[in-house]
C-alpha positions as CSV (number, residue, x, y, z in Angstrom):
1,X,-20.3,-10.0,1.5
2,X,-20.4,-11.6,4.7
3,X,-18.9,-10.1,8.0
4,X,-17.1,-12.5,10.0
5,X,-15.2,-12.5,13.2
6,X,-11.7,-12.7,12.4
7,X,-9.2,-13.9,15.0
8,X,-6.5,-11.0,15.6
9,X,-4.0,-11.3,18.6
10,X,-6.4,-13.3,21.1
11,X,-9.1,-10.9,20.1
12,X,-11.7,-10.9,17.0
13,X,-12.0,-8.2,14.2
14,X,-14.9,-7.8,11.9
15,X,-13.8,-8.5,8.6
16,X,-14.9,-9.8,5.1
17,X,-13.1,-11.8,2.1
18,X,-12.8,-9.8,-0.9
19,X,-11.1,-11.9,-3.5
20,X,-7.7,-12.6,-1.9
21,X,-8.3,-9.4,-0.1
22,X,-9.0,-9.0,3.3
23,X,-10.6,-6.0,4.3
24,X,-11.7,-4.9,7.9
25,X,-14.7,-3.0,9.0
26,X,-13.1,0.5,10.6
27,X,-15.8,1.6,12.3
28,X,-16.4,-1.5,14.6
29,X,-12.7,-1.9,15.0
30,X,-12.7,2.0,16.6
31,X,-15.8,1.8,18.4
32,X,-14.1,-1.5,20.5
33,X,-11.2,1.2,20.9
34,X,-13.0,3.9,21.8
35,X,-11.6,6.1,19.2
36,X,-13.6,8.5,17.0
37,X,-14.8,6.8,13.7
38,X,-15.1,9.8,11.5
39,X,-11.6,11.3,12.7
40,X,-10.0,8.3,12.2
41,X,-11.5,8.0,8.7
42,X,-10.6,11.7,8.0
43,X,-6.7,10.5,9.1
44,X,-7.3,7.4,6.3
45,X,-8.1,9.1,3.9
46,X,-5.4,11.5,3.8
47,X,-2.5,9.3,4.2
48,X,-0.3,7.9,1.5
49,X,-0.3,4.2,2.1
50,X,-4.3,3.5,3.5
51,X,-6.6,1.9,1.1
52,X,-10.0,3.1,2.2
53,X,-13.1,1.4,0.2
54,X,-16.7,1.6,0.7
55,X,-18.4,-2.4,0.8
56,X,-21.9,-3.6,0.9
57,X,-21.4,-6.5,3.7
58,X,-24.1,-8.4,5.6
59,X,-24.4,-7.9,9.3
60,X,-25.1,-10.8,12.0
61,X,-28.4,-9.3,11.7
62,X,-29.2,-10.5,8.1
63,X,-29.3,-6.7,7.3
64,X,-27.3,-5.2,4.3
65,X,-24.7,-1.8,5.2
66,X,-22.9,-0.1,3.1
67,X,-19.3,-0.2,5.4
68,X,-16.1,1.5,5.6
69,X,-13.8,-0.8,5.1
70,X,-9.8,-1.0,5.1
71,X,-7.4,-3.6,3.7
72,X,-5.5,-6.0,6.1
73,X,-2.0,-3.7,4.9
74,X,-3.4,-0.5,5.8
75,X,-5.2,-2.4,9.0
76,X,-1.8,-3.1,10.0
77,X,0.0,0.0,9.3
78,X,-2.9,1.8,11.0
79,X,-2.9,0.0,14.3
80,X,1.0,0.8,14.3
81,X,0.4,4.7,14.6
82,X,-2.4,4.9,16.9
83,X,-1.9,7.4,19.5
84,X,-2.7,4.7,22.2
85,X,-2.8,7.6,25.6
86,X,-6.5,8.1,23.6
87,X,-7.7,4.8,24.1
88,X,-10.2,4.8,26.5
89,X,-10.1,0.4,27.2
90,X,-6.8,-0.8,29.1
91,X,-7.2,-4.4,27.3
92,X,-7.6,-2.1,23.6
93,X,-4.7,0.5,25.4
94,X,-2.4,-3.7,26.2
95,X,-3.3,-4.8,22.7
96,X,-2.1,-1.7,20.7
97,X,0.8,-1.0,22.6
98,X,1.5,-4.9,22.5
99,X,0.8,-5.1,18.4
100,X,2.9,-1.2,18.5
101,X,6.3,-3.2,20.0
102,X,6.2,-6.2,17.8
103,X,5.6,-3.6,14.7
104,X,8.8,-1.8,16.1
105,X,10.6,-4.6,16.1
106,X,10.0,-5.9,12.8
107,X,10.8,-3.0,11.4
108,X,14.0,-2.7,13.1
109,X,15.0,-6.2,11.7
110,X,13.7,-5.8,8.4
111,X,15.9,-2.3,8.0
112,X,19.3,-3.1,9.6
113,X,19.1,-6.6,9.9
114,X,18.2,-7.7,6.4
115,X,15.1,-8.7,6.8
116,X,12.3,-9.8,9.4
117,X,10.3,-13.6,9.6
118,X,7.2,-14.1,11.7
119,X,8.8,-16.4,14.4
120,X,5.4,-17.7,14.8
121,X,5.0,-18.9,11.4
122,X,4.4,-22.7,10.5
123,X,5.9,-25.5,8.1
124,X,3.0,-24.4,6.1
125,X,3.1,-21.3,5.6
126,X,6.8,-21.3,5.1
127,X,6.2,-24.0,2.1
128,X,3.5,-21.6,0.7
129,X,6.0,-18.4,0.9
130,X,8.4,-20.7,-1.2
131,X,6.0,-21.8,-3.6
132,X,4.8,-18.1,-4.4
133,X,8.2,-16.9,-4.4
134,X,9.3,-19.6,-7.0
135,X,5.8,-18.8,-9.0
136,X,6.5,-15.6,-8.8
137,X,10.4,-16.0,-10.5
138,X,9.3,-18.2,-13.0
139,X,6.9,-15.7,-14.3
140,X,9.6,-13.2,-14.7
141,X,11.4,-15.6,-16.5
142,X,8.4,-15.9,-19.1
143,X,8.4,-12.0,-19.3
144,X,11.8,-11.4,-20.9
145,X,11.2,-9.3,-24.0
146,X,7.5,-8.4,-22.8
147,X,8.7,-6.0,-20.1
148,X,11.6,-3.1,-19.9
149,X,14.7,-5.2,-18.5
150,X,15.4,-2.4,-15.7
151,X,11.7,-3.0,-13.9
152,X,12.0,-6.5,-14.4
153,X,15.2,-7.0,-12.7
154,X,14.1,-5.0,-9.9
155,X,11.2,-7.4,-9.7
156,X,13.3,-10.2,-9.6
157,X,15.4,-9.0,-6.8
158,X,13.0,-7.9,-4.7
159,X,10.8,-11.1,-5.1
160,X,14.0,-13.4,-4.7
161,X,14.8,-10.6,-1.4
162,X,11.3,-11.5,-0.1
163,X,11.7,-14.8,0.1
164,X,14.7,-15.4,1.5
165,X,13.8,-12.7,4.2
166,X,15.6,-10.3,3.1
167,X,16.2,-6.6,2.1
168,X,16.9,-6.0,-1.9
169,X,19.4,-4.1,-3.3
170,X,18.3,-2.4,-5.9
171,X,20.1,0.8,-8.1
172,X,17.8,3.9,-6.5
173,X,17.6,5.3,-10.2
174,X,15.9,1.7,-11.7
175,X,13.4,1.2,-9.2
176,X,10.1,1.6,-10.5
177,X,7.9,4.9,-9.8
178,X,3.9,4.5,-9.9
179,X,2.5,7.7,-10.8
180,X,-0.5,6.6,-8.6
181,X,2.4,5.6,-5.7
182,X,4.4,9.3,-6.3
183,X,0.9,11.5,-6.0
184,X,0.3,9.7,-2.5
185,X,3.5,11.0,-1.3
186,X,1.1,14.5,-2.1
187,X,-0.5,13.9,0.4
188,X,-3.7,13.9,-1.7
189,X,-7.0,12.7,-0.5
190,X,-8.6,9.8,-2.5
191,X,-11.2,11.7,-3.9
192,X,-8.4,14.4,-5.1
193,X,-6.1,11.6,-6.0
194,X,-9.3,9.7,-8.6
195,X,-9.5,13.6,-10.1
196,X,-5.8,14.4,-11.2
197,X,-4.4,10.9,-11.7
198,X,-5.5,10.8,-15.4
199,X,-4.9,14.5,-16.2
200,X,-1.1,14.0,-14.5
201,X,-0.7,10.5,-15.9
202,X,-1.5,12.1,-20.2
203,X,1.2,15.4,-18.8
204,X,3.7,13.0,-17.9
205,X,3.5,10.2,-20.6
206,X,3.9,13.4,-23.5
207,X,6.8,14.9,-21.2
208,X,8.0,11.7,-21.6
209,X,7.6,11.2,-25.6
210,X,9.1,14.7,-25.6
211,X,12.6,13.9,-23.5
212,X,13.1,10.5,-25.0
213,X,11.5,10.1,-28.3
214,X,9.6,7.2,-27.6
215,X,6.2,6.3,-25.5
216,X,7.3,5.1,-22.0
217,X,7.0,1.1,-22.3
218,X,4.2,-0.8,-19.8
219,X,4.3,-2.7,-16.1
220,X,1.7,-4.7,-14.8
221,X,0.2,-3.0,-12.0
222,X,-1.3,-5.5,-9.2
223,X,-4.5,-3.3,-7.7
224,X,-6.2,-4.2,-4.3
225,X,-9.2,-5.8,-5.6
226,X,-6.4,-8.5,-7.3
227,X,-6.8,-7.6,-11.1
228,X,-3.3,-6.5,-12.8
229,X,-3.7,-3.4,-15.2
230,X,-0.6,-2.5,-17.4
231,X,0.4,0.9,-16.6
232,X,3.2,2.9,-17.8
233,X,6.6,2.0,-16.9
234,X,8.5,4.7,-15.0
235,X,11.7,4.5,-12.4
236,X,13.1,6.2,-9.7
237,X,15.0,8.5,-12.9
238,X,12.0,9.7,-14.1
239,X,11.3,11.5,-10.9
240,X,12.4,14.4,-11.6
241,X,10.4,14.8,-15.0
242,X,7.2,13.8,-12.2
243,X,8.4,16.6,-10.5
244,X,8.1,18.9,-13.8
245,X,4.7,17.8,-14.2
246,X,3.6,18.2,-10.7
247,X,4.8,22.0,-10.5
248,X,3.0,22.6,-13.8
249,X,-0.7,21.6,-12.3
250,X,0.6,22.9,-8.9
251,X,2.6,25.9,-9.7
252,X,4.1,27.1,-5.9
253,X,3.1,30.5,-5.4
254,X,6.0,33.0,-5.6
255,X,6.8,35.1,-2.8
256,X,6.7,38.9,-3.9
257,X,9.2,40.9,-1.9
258,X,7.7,44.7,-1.2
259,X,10.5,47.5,-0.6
């Protein structure tokens, strides 16, 4: 793929189009921060909610490099908790801190006041948010009696939510669990993550069987490269059967008391 200079707050990023998918070049973006690439990959690739994946892109020199590369999500998210007294650039130090307050302030909005909208955003994209939204309802429409009623309502809700810039409310105990989303919280690093997802995935789907009787129904699963995969369908309830399986592969050591 192609590297391109991406506009990004009245500055450029290096970038490539992966699908749908943007996903930025890290090591460029650090090195016009002057922050550490390999730390800052280290800090990726521990963390719960970066996508880290290795690209073959094309430089402005023609030449082919196998690239770091991170989604425009996890871009975002990282840029909001940057340590920015170890910038070394005052116009990177301006832009952070700049990106950091507008990130703060979304946030706020989007937790106590129902919901957050890009005052910047035009006719156009606000026509393409309500076609996607109304796409995106219809579809669970069609998947009545294909999917477990509990994950689909919360789909619905938080789709309808989305679009009308707002917060859904959803029952805690209904919203659906990834297995892949509650062995992030771990803390696991994507290499660790690729190793016990299967053996943690076959534990929980026969703890499952075992408590209920029946196999645990299937959710599509949208993955970053844009494919859906139907994985197992587990909520918010099932947590603490997660949490079963989870102390079984990662018994916590006991403290022995000596006298």
């Amino acid at each position: 793929m192609q590297l391109q200079a991406i506009p990004f707050h009245g500055t450029t990023i290096s970038a490539a189009k992966d699908g749908d998918t943007v996903r930025v070049a890290l090591r460029p973006a650090c090195e016009a921060m002057g922050l550490d690439f390999s730390s800052q990959r280290k800090r990726l690739d521990r963390t719960p909610w970066a996508v880290v994946v290795m690209m073959t892109t094309t430089g402005s020199d023609g030449k082919t490099y196998e690239m770091v590369t991170i989604d425009r999500r996890t871009f975002t998210m990282w840029l909001a908790t940057i340590d920015t007294t170890r910038l070394k650039s005052d116009r990177a130090r301006h832009l952070v801190e700049a990106f950091q307050r507008e990130a703060a302030d979304v946030l706020d909005n989007y937790f106590h006041n129902g919901g957050a909208i890009n005052p910047n955003a035009t006719e156009h994209q606000m026509r393409a948010l309500m076609f996607q939204t109304q796409a995106q309802m219809e579809l669970c429409q069609a998947a009545k009696g294909l999917i477990h009623p509990d994950h689909l309502e919360a789909k619905a809700r938080i789709i309808l939510a989305r679009g009308l810039g707002e917060h859904a409310a959803l029952d805690p105990n209904r919203a659906p669990l990834y297995t892949k989303d509650y062995l992030k919280e771990k803390g696991l690093s994507t290499k660790n993550l690729r190793s016990i997802s299967p053996t943690f995935g076959k534990r929980l789907k026969a703890a499952y069987i075992e408590k209920h009787g029946i196999e645990p129904e299937k959710r599509p699963m949208n993955l970053t490269n844009g494919q859906v995969k139907h994985v197992n369908a587990y909520t918010e309830a099932d947590r603490p059967l997660m949490d079963a399986v989870w102390e079984i592969l990662n018994p916590t050591p006991h403290l022995t008391v000596v006298a």
